[in-house]
Structures are given as C-alpha cells and as structure tokens.
N, C-alpha and C positions, 0 to 999 in steps of 0.2 A: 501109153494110155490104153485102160481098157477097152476090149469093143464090147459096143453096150445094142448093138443095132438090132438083136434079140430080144430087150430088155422092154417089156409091156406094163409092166407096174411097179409101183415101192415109194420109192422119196416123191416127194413132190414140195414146191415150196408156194407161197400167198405173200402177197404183198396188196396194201391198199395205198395208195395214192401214192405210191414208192415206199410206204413205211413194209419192213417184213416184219413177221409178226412168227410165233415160234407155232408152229403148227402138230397139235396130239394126234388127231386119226379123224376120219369119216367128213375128208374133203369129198364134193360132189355138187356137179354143176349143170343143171340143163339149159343147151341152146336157144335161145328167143325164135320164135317160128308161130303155126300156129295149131289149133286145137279142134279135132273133129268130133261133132257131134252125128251117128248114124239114125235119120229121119224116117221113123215106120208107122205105118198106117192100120188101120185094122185091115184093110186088103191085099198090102205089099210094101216091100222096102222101095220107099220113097226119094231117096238119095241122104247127101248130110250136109249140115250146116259146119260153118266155118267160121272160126275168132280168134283174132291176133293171142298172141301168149309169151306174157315176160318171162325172160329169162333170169334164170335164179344162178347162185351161188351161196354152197352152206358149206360152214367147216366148223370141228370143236379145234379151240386153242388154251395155248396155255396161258395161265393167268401169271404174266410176270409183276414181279416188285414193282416196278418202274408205270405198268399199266395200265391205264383209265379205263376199265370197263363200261363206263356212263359214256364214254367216248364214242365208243361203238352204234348206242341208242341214237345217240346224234348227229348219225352219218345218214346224209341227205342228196349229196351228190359225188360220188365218188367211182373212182375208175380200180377196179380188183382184177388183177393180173395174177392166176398159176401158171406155174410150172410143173407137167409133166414127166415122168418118168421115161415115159415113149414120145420124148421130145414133143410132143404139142405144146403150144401155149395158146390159154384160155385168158379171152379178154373180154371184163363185162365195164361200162361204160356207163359215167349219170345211172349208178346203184345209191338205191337205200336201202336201212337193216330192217326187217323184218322182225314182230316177236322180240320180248322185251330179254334180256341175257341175264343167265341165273349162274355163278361161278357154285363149281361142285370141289367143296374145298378137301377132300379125300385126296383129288388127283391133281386142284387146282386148274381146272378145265370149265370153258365155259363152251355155247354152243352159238353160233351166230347165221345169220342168211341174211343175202343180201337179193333183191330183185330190182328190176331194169329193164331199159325197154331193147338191150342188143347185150346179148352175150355169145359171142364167137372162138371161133377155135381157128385161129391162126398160124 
C-alpha cells in the first residue's frame, strides 16, 4: 500500500444520503459556526456583533444517464458526507439544496449547494 500521509489534496468523494454521486471538480465546504460583524462608531471601534451561520456544501457533478437532476431541487432534509484526500471526513446533517440546478451539457456538469444547520469535519 501506498503511503499517502503527505497527501493534502486530489480525489475526494460525496455521497448524499449514502447515494455517491460521480463528482467533476470544485467540491468546497464551509463549517457551521458563526459570523462577526466589527461595530464602529463615529468615535471609536465599539466591539462586534455576533450571528449563528449555516453551514454549507457546494460541489459541480456529473450529470449521469440514470440521474434526476429535479432530484436534487428536492432535497429537503438530507445528511451529505465527503471524503477527503487528507483523510478528513465532512459531515453536513438536515441539508437542503440551495439555487435552482442548471446542467452544462458541453461537460454534462451541473453545480449544486446544500446548507444546514451543522456541517463538521470529523
């Protein structure tokens, strides 16, 4: 077996609800946490405000034969699990899709995001 334990990026795979799904390029995912706002005054910085912030999941995939892109529009509660290259695994939890999906039939690619209220890196 190779040793891979230098290996920081490249493959990665997606799966939603267990289904895998054939993945093109520009997987990227940010943690649920939250969002600061920096609060300034006309006479000084005042400090900053604070607000919860969902965590997202966006990936383009490939549009296979077999696959329901209206599928996607209708995911409403669903659990999306990647797989890392640098062995992490990302888990977003009760996701819905964001943004309605337009398949780019040149490459057969379409572009999807999902947000949620907990996406982790486990």
């Amino acid at each position: 077996m190779a040793d891979t334990t230098n290996r920081l990026a490249g493959t990665a795979f997606i799966a939603v609800d267990g289904q895998t799904y054939m993945l093109a390029g520009d997987l990227a995912y940010s943690p649920s946490g939250v969002t600061r706002e920096t609060l300034t005054g006309q006479d000084r910085v005042h400090g900053y405000s604070e607000k919860p912030k969902q965590g997202s999941i966006s990936a383009t995939l490939r549009d296979a034969g077999g696959l329901s892109v209206k599928a996607f529009n209708a995911m409403t509660n669903v659990t999306v699990t990647l797989e890392l290259a640098n062995g992490k695994t990302i888990l977003g939890r009760n996701m819905w899709t964001v943004e309605a999906q337009e398949v780019k039939t040149a490459e057969g690619t379409f572009e999807v995001k999902w947000e949620g209220f907990s996406v982790e890196e486990v």
